[in-house]
C-alpha positions in Angstrom: -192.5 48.8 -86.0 -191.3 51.2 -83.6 -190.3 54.8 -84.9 -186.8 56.1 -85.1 -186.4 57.8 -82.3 -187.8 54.8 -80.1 -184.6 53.2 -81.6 -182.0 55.7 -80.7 -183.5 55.3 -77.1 -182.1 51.6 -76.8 -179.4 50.7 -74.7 -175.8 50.6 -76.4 -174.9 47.1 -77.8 -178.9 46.6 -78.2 -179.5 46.4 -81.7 -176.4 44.3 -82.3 -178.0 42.2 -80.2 -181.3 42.1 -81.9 -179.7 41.9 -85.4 -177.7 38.4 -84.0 -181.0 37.0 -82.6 -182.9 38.0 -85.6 -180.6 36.5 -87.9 -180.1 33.6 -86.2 -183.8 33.2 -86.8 -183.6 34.0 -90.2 -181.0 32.2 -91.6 -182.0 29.3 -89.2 -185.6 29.3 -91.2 -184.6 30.2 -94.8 -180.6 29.6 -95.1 -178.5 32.0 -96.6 -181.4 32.8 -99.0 -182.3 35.1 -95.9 -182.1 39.3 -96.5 -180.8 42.0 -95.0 -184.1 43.5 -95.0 -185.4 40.5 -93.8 -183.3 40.2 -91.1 -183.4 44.0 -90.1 -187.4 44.3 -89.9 -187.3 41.3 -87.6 -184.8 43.0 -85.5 -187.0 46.1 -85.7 -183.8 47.9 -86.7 -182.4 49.9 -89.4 -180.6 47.7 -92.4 -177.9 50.1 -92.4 -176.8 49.0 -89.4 -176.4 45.1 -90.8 -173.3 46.7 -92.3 -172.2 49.0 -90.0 -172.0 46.8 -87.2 -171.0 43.4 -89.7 -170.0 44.7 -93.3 -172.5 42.9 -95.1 -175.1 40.0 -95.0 -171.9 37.7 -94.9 -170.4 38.9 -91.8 -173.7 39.1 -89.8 -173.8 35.2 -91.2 -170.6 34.5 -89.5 -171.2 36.0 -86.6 -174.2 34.1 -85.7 -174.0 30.8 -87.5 -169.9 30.2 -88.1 -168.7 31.8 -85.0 -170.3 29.5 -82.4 -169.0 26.5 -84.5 -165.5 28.0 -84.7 -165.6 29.0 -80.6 -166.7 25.0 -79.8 -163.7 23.7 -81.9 -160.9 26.1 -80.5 -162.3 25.5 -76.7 -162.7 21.7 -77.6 -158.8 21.5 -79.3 -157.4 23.4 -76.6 -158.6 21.0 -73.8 -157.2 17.8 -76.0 -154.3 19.7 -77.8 -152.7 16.2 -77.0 -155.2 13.7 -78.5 -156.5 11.4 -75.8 -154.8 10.5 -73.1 -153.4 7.6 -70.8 -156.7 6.5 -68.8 -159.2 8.7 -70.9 -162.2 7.1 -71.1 -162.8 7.8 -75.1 -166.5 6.7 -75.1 -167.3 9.5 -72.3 -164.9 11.5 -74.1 -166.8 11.2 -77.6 -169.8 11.7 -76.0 -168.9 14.9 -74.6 -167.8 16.2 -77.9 -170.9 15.0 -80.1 -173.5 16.1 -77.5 -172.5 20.1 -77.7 -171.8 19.8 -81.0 -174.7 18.3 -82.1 -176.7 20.9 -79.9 -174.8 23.7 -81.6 -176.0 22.3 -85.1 -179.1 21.9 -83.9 -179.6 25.7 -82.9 -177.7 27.0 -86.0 -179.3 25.6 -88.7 -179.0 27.7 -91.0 -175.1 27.2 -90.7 -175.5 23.2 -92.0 -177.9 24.5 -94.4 -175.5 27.1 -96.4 -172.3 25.2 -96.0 -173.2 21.3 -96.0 -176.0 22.3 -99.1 -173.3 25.3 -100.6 -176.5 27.8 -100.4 -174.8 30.9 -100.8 -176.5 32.5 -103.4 -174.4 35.3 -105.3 -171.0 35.8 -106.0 -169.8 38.0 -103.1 -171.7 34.9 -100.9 -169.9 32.8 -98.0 -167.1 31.6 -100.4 -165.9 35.3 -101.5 -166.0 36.7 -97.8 -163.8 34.0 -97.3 -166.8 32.6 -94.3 -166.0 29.3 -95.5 -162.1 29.4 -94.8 -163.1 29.6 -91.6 -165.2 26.7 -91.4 -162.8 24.4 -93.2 -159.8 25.6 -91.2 -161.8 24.9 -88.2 -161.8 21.3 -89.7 -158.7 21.0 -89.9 -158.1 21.5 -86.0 -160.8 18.9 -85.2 -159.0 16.3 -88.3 -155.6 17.2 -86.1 -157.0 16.0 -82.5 -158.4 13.3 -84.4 -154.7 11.9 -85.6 -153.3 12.5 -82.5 -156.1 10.3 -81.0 -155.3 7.2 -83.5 -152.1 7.9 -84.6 -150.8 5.4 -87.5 -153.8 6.5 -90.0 -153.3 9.5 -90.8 -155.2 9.6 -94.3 -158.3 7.9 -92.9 -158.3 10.0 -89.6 -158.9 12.8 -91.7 -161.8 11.1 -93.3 -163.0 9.5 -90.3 -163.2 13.1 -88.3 -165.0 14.8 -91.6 -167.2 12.3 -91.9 -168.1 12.0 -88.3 -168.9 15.7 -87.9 -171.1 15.8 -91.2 -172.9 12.9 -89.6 -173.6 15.1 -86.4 -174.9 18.0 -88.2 -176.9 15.9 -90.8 -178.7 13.9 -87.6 -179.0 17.5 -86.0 -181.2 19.0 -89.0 -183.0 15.4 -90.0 -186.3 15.9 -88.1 -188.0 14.2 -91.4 -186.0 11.6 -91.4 -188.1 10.0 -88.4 -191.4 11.5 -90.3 -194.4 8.7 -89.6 -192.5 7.9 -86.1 -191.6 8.8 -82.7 -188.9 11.0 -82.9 -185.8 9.9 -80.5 -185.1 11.6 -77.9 -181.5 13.8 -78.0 -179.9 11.5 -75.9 -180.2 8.7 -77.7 -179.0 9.8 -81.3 -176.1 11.6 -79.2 -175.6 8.2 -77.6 -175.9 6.2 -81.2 -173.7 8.8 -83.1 -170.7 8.4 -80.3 -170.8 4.5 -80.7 -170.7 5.1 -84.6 -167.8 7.3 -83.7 -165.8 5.1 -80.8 -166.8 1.7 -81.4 -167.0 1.5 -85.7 -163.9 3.6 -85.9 -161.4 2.4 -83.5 -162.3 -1.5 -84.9 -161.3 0.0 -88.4 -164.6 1.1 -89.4 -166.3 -2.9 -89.8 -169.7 -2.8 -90.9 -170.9 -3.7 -87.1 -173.0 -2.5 -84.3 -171.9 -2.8 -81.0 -174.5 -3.8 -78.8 -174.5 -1.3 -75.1 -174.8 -5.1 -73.4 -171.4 -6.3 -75.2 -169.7 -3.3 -74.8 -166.5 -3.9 -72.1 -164.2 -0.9 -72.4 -166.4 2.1 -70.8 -168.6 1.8 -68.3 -170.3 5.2 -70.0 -171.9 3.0 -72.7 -173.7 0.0 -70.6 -176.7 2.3 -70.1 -177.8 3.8 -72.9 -180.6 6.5 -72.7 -183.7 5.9 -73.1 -185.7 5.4 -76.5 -188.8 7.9 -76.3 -188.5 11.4 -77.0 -188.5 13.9 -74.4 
């Protein structure tokens, strides 16, 4: 560990810097269970700083794990404030929501971990900092472009959208649920979830798969990626 004074010698905004990575880490490998001492000696910085710089283990949480969720959805609602449009291709379209999304779950674990598994641990935890209002409300904007999308189903919109991102960040943290075989590749659970998300949901959710060979509407989902890992 380096000394004090080697500390005051960083650059201004470094050890804010340091604290984000290291807790990303952190709360990536352990959840919310994570420390502030924890988090602090990986950054090599002083814990005091934690709440200086965030207020408390909750802030530096959504900082690193809620903000980057809440940032996608804003950006992603303000390009389709109007749902789809005439001539969107909506395969394409799903796909290029589900692939950053999913990749965004994928590097902020810890984020599916505390919310999706409700692993805050105390009483002045995610819930009490009011973290998870954020999260939620963020929902909501997603559950709005959804009805604009499909409008007519309102009620099941809502579920649909839920249910659609819970499936992205569940496949994005399910590494053991392909333990004994080859894992698939990125593209190819991207490419599966956004025919989940088109193809089941726009034929009113039957209990079907739509074959890439039988699929007429986008041209985006006649070659589907390939099936080994990469």
């Amino acid at each position: 560990m380096t000394s004090e004074g080697a500390r005051q010698r960083r650059p201004r905004g470094e050890p804010k810097r340091l604290l984000l990575e290291a807790a990303t880490e952190m709360f990536n490998a352990r959840g919310y269970k994570a420390s502030t001492r924890e988090i602090a000696d990986k950054a090599d910085v002083s814990e005091t700083l934690i709440f200086r710089y965030f207020g408390g283990k909750a802030g530096l949480f959504r900082e690193a794990m809620v903000k980057p969720f809440t940032d996608f959805v804003d950006v992603f609602a303000s390009a389709h404030d109007q749902g789809a449009r005439e001539g969107d291709d909506v395969f394409e379209l799903t796909l290029n929501f589900i692939g950053p999304l999913f990749d965004m779950f994928k590097t902020h674990r810890g984020l599916v971990a505390a919310v999706w598994g409700n692993a805050s641990d105390d009483g002045f935890g995610l819930g009490a900092a009011g973290v998870e209002e954020d999260i939620w409300a963020a929902f909501s904007k997603l559950v709005e472009v959804g009805r604009l999308s499909a409008a007519g189903r309102p009620a099941r919109n809502e579920i649909a959208t839920r249910a659609i991102v819970s499936m992205i960040a569940g496949m994005a943290v399910a590494d053991r649920a392909f333990e004994g075989g080859a894992m698939p590749s990125r593209d190819l659970i991207v490419y599966e979830l956004a025919q989940i998300a088109t193809y089941g949901r726009a034929h009113g959710y039957a209990a079907f798969r739509v074959e890439p060979h039988s699929v007429q509407a986008s041209p985006a989902a006649q070659s589907p990626p390939a099936t080994q890992a990469s």
